[in-house]
Structure formats: C-alpha cells, structure tokens
C-alpha positions in Angstrom: 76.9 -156.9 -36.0 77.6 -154.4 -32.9 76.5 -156.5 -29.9 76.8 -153.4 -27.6 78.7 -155.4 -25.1 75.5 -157.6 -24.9 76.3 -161.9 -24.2 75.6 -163.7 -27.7 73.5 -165.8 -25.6 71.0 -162.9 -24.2 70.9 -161.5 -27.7 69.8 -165.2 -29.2 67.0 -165.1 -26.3 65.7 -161.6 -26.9 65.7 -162.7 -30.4 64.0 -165.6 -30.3 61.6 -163.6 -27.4 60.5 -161.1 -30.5 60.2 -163.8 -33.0 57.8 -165.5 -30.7 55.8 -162.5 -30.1 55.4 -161.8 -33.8 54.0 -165.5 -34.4 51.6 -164.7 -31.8 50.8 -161.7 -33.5 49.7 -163.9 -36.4 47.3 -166.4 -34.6 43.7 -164.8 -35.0 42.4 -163.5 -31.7 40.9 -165.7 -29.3 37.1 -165.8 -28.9 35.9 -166.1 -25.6 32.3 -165.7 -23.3 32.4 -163.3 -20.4 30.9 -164.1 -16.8 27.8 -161.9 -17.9 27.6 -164.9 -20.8 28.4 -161.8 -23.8 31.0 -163.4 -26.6 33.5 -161.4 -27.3 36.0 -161.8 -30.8 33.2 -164.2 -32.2 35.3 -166.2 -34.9 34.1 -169.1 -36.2 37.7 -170.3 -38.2 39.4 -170.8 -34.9 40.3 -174.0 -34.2 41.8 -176.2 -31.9 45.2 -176.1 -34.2 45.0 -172.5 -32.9 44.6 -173.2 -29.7 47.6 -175.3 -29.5 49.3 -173.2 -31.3 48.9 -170.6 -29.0 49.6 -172.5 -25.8 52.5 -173.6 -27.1 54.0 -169.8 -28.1 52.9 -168.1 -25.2 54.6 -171.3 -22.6 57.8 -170.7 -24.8 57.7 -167.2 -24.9 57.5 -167.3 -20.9 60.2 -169.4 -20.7 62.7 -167.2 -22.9 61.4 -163.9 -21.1 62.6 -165.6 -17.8 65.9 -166.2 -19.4 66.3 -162.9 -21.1 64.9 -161.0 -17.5 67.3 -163.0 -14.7 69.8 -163.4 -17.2 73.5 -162.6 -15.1 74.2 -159.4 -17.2 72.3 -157.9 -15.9 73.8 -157.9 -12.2 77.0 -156.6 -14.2 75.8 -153.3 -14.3 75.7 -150.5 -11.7 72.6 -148.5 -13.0 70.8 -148.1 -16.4 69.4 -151.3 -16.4 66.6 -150.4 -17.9 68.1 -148.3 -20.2 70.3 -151.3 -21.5 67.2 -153.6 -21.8 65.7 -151.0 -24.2 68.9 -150.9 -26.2 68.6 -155.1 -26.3 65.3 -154.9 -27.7 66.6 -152.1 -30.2 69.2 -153.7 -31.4 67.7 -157.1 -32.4 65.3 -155.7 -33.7 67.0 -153.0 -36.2 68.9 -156.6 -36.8 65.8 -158.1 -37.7 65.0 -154.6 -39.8 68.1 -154.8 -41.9 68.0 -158.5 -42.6 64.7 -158.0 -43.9 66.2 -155.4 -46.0 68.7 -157.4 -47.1 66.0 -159.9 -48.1 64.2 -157.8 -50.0 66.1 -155.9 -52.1 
C-alpha cells in the first residue's frame, strides 16, 4: 500500500479511528427524555450492554482522535494541513474499500 508519506503509526490510528466510528454506527440509537420531559428515539431493546458498549467506543474513539489530531506530522508540514488530513482519511479508507473487495470476491 501507498502510505502517501503518512507515519505507519498515524495510518494504524486513523484506522483504528474509522473502525471505531463504524461500530458506533452499529449500536442502536440512544433513547433519551428532554428537559420539556418529551422521549425522543423511544427503544425498548436498548440495554445496558448498549450502554457500555457505547461508553466504551466513544472514550476510545477520543483517545485515538487525540493521537491522530496532535500527532508530530503534522508540524512537518508547511501548509495543506488540512488537505493532507483529508488524504489520511481517504486513503484508509479506499484501504478498507479494496480489502473488502478482496474479501468478497
């Protein structure tokens, strides 16, 4: 794989960043009661596995988007930064895309 001059290490965080954010994306919504007392995303199947689920993913994913965001790469470039954070995000995930691929067919 074309790094794009990228650290291995910043690529393994972004990855694991986007692999965390797609397990989040499979945890049901949480419901929850607004100040006015409406509910809002009523669901009776969530449960407290859920809810620890959730906590867990979202303290990790903070945790790795710290890494991935002060990571010392970044310093190493004059401008374009964010340019070069969008072609990080790209690039593991057209990884992802063509392992998946791979996997598939």
């Amino acid at each position: 794989m074309a790094n794009e001059g990228f650290p291995e290490d910043l690529i393994r965080a972004e990855r694991e960043r986007q692999r965390i954010c797609q397990e989040l994306d499979r945890i049901p919504l949480r419901p929850y009661t607004d100040s006015t007392g409406t509910e809002h995303r009523p669901n009776p199947d969530w449960t407290s596995e859920h809810q620890e689920n959730e906590h867990r993913l979202r303290t990790r994913l903070r945790e790795v988007a710290i890494e991935v965001s002060i990571h010392p790469h970044w310093e190493s470039l004059d401008s374009e930064v964010v340019a070069a954070r969008m072609r990080l995000k790209r690039l593991v995930r057209e990884e992802e895309q063509r392992q998946t691929a791979t996997q598939e067919g």
